[in-house]
MARBA-3410 file (N, C-alpha, C, O; in Angstrom, 1 decimal):
44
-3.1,8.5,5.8,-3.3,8.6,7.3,-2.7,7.4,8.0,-2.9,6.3,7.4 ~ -1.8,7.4,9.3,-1.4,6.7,10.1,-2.3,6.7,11.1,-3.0,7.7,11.3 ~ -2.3,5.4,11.9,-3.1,5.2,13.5,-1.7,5.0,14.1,-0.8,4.3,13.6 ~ -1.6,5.5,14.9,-0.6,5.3,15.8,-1.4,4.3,17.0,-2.3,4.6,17.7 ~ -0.6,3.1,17.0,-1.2,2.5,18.4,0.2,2.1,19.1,0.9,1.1,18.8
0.3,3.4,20.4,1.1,3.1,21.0,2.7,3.1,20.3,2.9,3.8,19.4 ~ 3.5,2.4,20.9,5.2,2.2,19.9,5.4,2.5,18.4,6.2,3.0,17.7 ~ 3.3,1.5,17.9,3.9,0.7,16.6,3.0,2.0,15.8,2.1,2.7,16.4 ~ 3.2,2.2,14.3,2.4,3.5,13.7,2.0,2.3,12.6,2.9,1.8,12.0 ~ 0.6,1.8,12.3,0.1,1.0,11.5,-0.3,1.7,9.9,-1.2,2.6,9.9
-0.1,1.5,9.0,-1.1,2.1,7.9,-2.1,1.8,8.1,-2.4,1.0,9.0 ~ -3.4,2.2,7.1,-4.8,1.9,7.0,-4.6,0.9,5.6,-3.9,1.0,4.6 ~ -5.5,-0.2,6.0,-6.0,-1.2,4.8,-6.1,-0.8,3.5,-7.0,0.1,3.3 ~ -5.4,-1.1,2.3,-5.7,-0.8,1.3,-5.4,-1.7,-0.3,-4.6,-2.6,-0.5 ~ -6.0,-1.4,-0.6,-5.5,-2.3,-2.5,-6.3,-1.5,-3.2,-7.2,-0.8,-2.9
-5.4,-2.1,-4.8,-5.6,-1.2,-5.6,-5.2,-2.4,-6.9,-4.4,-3.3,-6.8 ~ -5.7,-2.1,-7.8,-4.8,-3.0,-9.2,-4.1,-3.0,-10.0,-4.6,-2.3,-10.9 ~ -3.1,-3.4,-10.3,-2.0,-3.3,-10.9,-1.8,-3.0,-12.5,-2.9,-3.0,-13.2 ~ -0.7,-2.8,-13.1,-1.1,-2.9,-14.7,-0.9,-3.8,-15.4,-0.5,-3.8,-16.6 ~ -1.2,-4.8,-14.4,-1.6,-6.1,-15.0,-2.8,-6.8,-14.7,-3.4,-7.5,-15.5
-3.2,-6.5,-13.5,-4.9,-6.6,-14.0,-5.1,-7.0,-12.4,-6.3,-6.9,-12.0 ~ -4.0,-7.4,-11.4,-3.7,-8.2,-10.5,-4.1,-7.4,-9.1,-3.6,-6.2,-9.0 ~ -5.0,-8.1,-8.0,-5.3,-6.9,-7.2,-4.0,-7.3,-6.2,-3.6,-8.4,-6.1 ~ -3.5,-6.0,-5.4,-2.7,-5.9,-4.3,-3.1,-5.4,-3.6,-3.6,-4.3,-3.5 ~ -2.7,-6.2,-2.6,-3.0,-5.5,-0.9,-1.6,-5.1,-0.6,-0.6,-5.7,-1.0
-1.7,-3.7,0.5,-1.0,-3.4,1.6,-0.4,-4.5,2.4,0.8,-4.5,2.7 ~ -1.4,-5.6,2.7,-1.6,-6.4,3.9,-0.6,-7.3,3.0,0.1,-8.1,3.7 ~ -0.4,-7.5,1.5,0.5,-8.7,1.7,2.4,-8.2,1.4,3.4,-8.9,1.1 ~ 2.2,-7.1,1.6,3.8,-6.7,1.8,4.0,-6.5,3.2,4.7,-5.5,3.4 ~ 3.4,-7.4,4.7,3.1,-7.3,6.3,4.7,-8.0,6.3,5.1,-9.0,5.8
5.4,-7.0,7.2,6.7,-8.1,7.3,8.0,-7.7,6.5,9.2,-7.9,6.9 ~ 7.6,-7.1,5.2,8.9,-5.9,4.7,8.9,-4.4,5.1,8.0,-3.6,5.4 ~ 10.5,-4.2,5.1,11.1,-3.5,5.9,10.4,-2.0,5.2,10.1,-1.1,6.0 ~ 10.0,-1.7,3.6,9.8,-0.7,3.0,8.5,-1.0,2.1,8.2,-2.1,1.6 ~ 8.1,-0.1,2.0,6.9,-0.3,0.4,7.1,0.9,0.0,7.2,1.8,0.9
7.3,1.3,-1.3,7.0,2.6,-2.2,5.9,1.9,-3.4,5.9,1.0,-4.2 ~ 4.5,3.0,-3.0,3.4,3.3,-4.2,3.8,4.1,-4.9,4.8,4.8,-4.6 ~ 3.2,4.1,-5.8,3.8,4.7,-7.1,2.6,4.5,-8.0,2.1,3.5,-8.6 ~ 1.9,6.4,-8.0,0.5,6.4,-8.8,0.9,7.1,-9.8,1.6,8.0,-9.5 ~ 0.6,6.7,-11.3,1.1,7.4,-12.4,0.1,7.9,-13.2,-0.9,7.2,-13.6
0.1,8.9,-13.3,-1.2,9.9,-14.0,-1.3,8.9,-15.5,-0.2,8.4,-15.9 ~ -2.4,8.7,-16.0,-2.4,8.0,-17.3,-2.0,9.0,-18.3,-2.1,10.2,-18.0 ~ -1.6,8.6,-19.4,-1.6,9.1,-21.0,-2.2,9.5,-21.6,-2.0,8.7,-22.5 ~ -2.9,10.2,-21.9,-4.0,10.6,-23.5,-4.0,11.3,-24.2,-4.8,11.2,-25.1
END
């Protein structure tokens, strides 16, 4: 989901952890031009 406020279209807050163990935020890629997530179904 996007908020549009006005000109700018914001994402909503989010993180999640890495497969390394490491938490990431949305909020610390503020300032680049692109982000691609990338959810990978596990193995079993």
């Amino acid at each position: 989901m996007l908020i549009d406020r006005g000109a700018a279209i914001v994402a909503p807050k989010f993180h999640a952890v890495d497969s390394q163990g490491h938490d990431i935020r949305l909020s610390d890629f503020k300032d680049k031009n692109n982000v691609m997530l990338v959810f990978n179904r596990g193995f079993s």
